[in-house]
C-alpha positions as CSV (number, residue, x, y, z in Angstrom):
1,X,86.0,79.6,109.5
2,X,85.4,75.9,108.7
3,X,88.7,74.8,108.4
4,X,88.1,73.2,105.1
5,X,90.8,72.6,102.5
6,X,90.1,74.2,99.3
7,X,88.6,71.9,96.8
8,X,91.1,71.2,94.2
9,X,90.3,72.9,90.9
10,X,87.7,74.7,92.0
11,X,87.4,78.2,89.9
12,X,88.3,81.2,92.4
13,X,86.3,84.4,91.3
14,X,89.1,86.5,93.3
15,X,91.1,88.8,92.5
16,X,89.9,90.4,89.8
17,X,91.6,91.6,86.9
18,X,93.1,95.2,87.8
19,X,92.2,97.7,85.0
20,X,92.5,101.2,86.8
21,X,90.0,102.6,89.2
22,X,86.7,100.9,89.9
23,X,83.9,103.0,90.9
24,X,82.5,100.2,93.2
25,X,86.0,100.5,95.5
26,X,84.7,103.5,97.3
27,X,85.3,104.9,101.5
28,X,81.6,103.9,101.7
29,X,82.5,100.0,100.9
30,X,85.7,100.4,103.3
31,X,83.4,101.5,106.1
32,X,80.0,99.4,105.5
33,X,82.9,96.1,105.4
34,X,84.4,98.1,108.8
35,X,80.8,97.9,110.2
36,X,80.3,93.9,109.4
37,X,83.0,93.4,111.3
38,X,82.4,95.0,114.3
39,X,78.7,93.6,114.1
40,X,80.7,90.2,114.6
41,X,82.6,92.0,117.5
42,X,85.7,93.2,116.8
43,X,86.8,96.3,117.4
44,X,86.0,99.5,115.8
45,X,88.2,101.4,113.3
46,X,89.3,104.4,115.2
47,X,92.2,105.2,113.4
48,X,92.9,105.9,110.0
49,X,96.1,104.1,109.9
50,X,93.1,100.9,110.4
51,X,91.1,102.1,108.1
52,X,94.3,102.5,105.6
53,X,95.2,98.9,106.2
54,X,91.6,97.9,105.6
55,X,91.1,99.5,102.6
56,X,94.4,98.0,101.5
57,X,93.7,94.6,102.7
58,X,90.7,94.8,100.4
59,X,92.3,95.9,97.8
60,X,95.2,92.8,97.7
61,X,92.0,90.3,97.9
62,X,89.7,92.0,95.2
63,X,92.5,93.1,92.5
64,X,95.6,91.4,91.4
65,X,98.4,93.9,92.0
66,X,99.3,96.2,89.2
67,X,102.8,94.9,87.0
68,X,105.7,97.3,87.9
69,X,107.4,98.6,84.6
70,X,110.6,97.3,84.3
């Protein structure tokens, strides 16, 4: 990471708008973004409590959470 502030009013892209299930979110995006990271050496994702948190830790940054009912 740079360590650069954000530019002020810059447009983020992310998250996206959450309208239900998107084909795209699939286990094969969890593990090919699993695989970047060990390629820039961390460690593997043995468990699937890792694997649960990465797919969820995608999931806050792509999709803004779903509105509870009230």
């Amino acid at each position: 990471m740079s360590g650069a502030a954000p530019r002020s009013g810059a447009e983020r892209n992310y998250p996206l708008p959450h309208a239900g299930p998107d084909a795209r979110f699939t286990k094969s995006l969890v593990t090919s973004v699993a695989g970047v990271l060990v390629g820039y050496g961390y460690p593997r994702l043995d468990a699937s409590a890792d694997r649960a948190a990465l797919e969820s830790a995608l999931a806050a940054f792509l999709y803004t959470p779903l509105e509870r009912s009230k």
